[in-house]
C-alpha positions as CSV (number, residue, x, y, z in Angstrom):
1,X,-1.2,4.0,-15.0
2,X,-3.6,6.6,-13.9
3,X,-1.8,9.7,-12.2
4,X,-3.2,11.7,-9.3
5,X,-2.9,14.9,-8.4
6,X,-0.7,15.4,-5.2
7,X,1.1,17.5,-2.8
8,X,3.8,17.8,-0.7
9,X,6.0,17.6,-4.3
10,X,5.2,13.8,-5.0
11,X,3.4,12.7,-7.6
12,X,1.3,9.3,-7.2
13,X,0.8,6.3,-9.6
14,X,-1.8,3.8,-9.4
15,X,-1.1,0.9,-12.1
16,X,-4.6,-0.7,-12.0
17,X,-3.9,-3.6,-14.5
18,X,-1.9,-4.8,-12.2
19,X,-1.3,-8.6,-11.3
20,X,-0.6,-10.1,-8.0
21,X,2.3,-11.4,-7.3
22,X,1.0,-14.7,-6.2
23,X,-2.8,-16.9,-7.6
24,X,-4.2,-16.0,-10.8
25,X,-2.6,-14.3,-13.2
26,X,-4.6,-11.0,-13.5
27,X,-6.3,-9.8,-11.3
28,X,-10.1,-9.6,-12.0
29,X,-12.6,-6.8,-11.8
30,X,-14.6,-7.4,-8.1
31,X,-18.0,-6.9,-8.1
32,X,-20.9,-7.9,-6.1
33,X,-24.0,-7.0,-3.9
34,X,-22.3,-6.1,-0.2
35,X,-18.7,-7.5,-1.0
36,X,-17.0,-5.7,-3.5
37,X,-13.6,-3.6,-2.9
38,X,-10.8,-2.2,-4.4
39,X,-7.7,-0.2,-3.3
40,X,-7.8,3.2,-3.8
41,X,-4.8,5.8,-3.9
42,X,-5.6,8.7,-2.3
43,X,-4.9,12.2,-3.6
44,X,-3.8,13.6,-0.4
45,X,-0.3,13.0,0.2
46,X,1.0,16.0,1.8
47,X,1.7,13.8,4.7
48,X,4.0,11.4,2.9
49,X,7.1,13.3,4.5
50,X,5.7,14.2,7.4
51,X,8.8,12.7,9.7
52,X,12.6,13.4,8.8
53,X,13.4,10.5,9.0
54,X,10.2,8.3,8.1
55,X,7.9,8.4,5.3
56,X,4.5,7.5,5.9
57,X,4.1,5.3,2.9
58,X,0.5,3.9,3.6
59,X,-1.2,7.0,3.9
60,X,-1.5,6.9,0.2
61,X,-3.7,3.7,-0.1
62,X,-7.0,3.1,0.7
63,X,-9.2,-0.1,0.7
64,X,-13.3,0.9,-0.7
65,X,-15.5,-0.9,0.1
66,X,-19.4,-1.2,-0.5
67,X,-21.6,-3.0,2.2
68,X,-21.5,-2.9,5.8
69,X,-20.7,-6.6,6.7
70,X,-17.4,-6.2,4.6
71,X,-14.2,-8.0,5.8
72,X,-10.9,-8.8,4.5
73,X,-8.7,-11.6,5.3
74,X,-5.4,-10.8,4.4
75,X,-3.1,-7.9,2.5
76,X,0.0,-8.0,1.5
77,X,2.7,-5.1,0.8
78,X,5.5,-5.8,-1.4
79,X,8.0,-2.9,-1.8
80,X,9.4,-2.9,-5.2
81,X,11.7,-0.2,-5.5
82,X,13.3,2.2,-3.0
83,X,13.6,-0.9,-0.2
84,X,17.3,-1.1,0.6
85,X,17.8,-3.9,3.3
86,X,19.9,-2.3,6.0
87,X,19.5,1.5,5.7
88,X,15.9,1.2,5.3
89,X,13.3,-0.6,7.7
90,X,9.1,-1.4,7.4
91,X,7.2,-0.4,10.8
92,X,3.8,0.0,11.2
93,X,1.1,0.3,14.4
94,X,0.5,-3.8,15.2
95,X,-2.4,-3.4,18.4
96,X,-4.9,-5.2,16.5
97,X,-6.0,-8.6,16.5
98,X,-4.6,-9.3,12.9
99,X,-1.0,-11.2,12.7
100,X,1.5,-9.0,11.4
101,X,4.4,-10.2,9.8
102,X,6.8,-8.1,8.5
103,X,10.4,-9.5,6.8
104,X,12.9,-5.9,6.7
105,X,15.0,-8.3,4.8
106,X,12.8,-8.5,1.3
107,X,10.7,-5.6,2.4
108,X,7.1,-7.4,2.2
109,X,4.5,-6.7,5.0
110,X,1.7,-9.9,5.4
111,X,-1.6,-9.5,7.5
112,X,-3.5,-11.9,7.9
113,X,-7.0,-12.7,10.0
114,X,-10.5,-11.7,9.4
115,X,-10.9,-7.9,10.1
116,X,-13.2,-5.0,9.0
117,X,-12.1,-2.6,6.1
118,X,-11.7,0.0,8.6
119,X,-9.3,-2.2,10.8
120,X,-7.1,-3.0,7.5
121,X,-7.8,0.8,6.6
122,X,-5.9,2.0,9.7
123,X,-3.1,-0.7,10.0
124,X,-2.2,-0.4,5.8
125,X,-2.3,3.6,6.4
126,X,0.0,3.7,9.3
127,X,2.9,2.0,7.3
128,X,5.9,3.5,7.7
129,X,9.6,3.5,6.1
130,X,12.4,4.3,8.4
131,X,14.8,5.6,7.1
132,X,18.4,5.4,8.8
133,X,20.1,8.1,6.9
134,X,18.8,7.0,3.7
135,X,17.1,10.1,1.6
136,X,13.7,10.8,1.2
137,X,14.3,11.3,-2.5
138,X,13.6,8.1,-3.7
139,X,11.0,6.0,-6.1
140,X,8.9,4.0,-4.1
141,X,6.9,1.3,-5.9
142,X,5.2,-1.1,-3.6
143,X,2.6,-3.8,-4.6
144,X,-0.8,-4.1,-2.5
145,X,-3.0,-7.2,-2.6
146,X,-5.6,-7.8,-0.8
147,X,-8.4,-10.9,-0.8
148,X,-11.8,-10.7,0.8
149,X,-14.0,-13.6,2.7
150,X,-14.9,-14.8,-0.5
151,X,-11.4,-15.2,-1.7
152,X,-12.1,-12.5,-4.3
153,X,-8.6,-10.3,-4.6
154,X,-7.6,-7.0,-6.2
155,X,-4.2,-6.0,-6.4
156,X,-2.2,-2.6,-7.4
157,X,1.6,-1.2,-7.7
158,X,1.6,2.2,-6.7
159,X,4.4,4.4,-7.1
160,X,5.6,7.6,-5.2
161,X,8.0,9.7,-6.8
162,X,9.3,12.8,-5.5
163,X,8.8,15.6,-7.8
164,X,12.5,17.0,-8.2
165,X,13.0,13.2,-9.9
166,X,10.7,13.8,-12.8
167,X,12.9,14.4,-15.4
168,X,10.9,15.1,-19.1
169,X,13.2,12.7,-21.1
């Protein structure tokens, strides 16, 4: 796990050996002339907790890309701690042309349809978690997969831990 530096008192964790959930069984380095990408974790999370009672979980990940004619074909978000069915609910901004499905039962978010980076960018970023009187002072771990035209995928858990949780044990 590689830490990054963050604000707003969370701390960020990118596990980049990680597998996804679904296809082959690790997920391989992606490289190529014009269609490579991997998800990124940005370092600026002061926003994170920028709502009372929402926080604004996909502002920490972000698909890179290198070449212009770059698209993605689906993504997938898999909360895997900090989802509790009932007091806690996915939304996100859906006014794009790729389907949305999202199951507030197992807490998993699926896109699918041919769109740019920048079009996944925005919809991944604008992923919320409602909260309905659940606290903000959780561990979030969610799992991001994304493939590309090619079928090529790349896959990461991040976690978001507030920073009164660390304990040094």
């Amino acid at each position: 796990s590689v830490a990054i530096g963050a604000s707003g008192g969370w701390t960020v964790e990118a596990d980049h050996s990680a597998t996804p959930s679904s296809g082959p069984s690790s997920a391989p380095a992606l490289s190529g002339s014009g269609t490579s990408f991997a998800i990124k974790v940005s370092s600026d999370t002061s926003q994170i907790q920028s709502q009372p009672d929402r926080l604004n979980i996909g502002r920490v990940v972000t698909i890179d890309a290198s070449g212009s004619e770059m698209t993605i074909t689906s993504a997938t978000i898999s909360l895997l701690k900090g989802f509790d069915a009932g007091r806690t609910m996915l939304e996100l901004d859906q006014n794009s042309s790729v389907q949305v499905r999202i199951d507030n039962d197992t807490g998993k978010i699926a896109l699918n349809g041919v769109a740019t980076v920048a079009e996944y960018n925005r919809i991944i970023q604008s992923v919320r978690m409602k909260l309905n009187g659940a606290s903000q002072q959780r561990v979030i771990a969610m799992n991001v997969e994304l493939a590309d035209q090619t079928g090529r995928r790349d896959a990461r858990i991040i976690t978001l831990k507030p920073g009164d949780l660390q304990s040094s044990s």
